[in-house]
C-alpha positions in Angstrom: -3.7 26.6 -3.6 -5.6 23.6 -2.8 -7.6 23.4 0.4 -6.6 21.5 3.6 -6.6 17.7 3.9 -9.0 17.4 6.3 -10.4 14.0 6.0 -9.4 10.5 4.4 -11.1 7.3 3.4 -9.8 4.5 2.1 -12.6 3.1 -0.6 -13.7 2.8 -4.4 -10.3 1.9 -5.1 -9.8 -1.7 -4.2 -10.7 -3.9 -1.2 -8.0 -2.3 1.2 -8.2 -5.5 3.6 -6.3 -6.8 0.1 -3.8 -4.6 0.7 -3.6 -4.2 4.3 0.3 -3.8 4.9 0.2 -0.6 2.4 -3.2 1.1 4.0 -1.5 0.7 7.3 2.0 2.3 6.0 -0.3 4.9 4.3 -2.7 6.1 7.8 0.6 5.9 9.7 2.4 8.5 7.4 -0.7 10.2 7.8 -1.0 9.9 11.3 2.7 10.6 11.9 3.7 14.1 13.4 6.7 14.5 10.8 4.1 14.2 8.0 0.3 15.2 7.3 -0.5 15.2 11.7 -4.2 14.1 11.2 -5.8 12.6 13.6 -7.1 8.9 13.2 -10.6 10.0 13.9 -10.2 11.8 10.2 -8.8 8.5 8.3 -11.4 5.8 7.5 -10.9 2.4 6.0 -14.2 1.0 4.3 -14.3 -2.6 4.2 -16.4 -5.4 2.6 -14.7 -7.3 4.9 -13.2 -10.3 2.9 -12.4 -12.5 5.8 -12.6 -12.8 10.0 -8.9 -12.9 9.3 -8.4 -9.8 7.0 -10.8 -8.2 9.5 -8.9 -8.5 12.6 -5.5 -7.5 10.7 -7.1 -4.0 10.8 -6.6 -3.9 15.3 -3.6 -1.6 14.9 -4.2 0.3 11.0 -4.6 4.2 12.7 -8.0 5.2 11.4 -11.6 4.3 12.1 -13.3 1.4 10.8 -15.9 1.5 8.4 -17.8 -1.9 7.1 -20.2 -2.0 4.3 -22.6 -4.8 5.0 -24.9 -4.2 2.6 -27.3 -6.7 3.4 -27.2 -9.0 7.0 -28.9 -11.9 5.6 -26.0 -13.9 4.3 -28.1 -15.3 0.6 -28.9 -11.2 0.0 -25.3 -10.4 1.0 -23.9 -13.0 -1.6 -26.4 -11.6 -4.4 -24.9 -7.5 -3.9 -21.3 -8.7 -2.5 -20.3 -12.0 -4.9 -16.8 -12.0 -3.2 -18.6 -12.8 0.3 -16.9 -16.1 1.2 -18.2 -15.9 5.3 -21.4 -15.7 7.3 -22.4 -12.1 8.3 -22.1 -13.3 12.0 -18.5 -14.5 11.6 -17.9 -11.1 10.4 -19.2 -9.6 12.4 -17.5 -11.4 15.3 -14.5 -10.5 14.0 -15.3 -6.9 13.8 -16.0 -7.5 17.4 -13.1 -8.6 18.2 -11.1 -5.7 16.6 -13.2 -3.1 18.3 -12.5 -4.3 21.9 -9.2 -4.8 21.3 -8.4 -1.1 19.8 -7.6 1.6 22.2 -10.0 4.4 22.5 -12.3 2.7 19.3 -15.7 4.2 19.7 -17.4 1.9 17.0 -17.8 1.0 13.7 -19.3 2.9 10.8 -21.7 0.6 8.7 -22.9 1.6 5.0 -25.8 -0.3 2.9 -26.4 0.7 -0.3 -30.2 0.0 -0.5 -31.0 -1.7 -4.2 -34.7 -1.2 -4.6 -37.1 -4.2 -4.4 -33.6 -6.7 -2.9 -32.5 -5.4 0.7 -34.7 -2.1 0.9 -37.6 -3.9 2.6 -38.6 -3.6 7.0 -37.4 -7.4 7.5 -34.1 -6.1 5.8 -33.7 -3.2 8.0 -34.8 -5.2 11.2 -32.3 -8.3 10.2 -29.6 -5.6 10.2 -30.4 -4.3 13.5 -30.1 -7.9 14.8 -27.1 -8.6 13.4 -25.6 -5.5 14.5 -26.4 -5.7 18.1 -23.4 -7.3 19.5 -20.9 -4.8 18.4 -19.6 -2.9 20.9 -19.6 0.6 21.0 -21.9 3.1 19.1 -22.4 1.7 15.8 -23.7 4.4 13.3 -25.4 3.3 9.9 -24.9 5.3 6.7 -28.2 3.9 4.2 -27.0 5.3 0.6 -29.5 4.8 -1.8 -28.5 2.9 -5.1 -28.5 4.5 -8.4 -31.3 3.0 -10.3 -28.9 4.6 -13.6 -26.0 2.2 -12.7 -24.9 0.1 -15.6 -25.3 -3.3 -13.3 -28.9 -1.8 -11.8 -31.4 -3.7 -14.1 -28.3 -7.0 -13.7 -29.3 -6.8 -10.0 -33.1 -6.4 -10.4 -33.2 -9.0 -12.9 -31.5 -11.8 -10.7 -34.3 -11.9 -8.6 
């Protein structure tokens, strides 16, 4: 028998702000007491966060936010994130607005892959802190190191 579904996250599979009517369908069934019962603190939507407009279509999706920023500045962003079409502050602005307006939100979760030599540096880490500050809530910040082995690793270094 398999274990327990204990936990959920939407990511790796598609931008799910792409897809939002479906993700939202999917955490609800999840959510719902004639179905798996988890609780929304165990679902988790990871989002590049495509648009302030995609963004705040997330207010009422049952699960906890997650945004991977990768990179505040918005030229660094652009470099690791090509689909990045917005400023990091209008993003964040939105992500803002979503977390005040959601009842019982306690934050959002951030994740930066760290690519060695482009957003790994102390003026990275500090912009991110700045950019990060207006959120409300406790904002907790996952730093994953990138795999130097990755096919588009020496792509990335190389574009410098």
């Amino acid at each position: 028998a398999l274990p327990p579904l204990t936990n959920v996250v939407f990511m790796g599979m598609g931008e799910p702000c792409d897809n939002i009517g479906e993700v939202t369908k999917a955490a609800e069934a999840m959510t719902s007491d004639g179905a798996f019962r988890m609780g929304r603190s165990h679902i988790s939507v990871s989002t590049v966060g495509p648009s302030p407009q995609q963004i705040r279509a997330l207010e009422h999706v049952p699960a906890r936010l997650a945004w991977s920023v990768h990179a505040a500045q918005d030229e660094v962003r652009r470099r690791l994130v090509p689909t990045t079409r917005h400023s990091m502050a209008e993003l964040r602005d939105a992500f803002a607005e979503v977390l005040v307006d959601r009842p019982g939100e306690k934050g959002v979760f951030v994740e930066c892959a760290l690519v060695a030599g482009i957003n790994d540096q102390p003026e990275h880490a500090r912009a991110l802190i700045e950019l990060l500050k207006p959120l409300p809530g406790k904002t907790r910040v996952n730093l994953l190191p990138y795999n130097p082995f990755a096919p588009d690793a020496e792509e990335l270094r190389g574009a410098e």
